[in-house]
C-alpha positions in Angstrom: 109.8 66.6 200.8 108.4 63.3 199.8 107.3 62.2 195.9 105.2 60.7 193.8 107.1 57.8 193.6 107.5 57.6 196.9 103.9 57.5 198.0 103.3 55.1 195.6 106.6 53.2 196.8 105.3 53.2 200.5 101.8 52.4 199.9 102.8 49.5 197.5 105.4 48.3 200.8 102.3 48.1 203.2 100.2 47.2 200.9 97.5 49.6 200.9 95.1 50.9 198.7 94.7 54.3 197.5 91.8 54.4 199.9 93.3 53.0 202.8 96.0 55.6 202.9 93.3 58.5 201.8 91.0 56.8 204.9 93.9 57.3 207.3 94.8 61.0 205.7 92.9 64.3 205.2 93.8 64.1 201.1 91.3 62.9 199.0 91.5 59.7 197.1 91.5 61.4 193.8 94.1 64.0 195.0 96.5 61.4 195.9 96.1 59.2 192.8 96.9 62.3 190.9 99.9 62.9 193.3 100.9 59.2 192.2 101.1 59.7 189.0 104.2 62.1 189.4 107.6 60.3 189.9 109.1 63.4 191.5 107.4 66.7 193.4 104.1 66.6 194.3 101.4 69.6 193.7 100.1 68.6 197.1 100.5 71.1 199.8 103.0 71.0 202.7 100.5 70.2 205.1 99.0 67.5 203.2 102.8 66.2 202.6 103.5 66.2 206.2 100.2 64.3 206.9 100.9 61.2 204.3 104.5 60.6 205.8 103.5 61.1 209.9 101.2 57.9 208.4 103.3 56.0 206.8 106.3 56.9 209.4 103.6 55.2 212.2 103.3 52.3 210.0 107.4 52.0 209.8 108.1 53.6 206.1 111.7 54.8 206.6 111.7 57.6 203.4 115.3 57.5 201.9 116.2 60.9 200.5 118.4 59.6 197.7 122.3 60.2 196.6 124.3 60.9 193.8 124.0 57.4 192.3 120.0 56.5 193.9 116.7 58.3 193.4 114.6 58.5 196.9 113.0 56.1 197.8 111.6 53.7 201.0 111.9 51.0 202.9 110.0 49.5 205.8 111.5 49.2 209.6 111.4 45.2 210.5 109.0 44.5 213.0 110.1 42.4 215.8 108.9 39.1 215.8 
């Protein structure tokens, strides 16, 4: 499962618009702002989860499921240089 926060979290890490990641998705624009605006469980559907990561996965998003003392979050594979 990935969140709110952590869409927002990823997108903010590339630095992409709400449009780039709906461009590059099969969620509307609208439907992922809304999705945004929760910090924890989204009302978007499994499928529409799965699609948003496989995204941001391909553009090196690591999601971090969280522990005892940290919320999930994400962070961004370095890209060899």
């Amino acid at each position: 499962m990935i969140t709110g926060r952590q869409i927002r979290m990823a997108r903010a890490a590339l630095k992409w618009k709400v449009d780039d990641l709906a461009g590059k998705t099969d969620t509307s624009w609208a439907r992922l702002q809304k999705s945004e605006k929760v910090n924890g469980e989204t009302s978007l559907s499994e499928e529409a989860r799965a699609d948003i990561r496989r995204v941001f996965e391909e553009a090196g998003v690591i999601f971090l499921n969280g522990t005892d003392d940290c919320e999930p979050g994400v962070t961004v594979r370095k890209v060899p240089t």
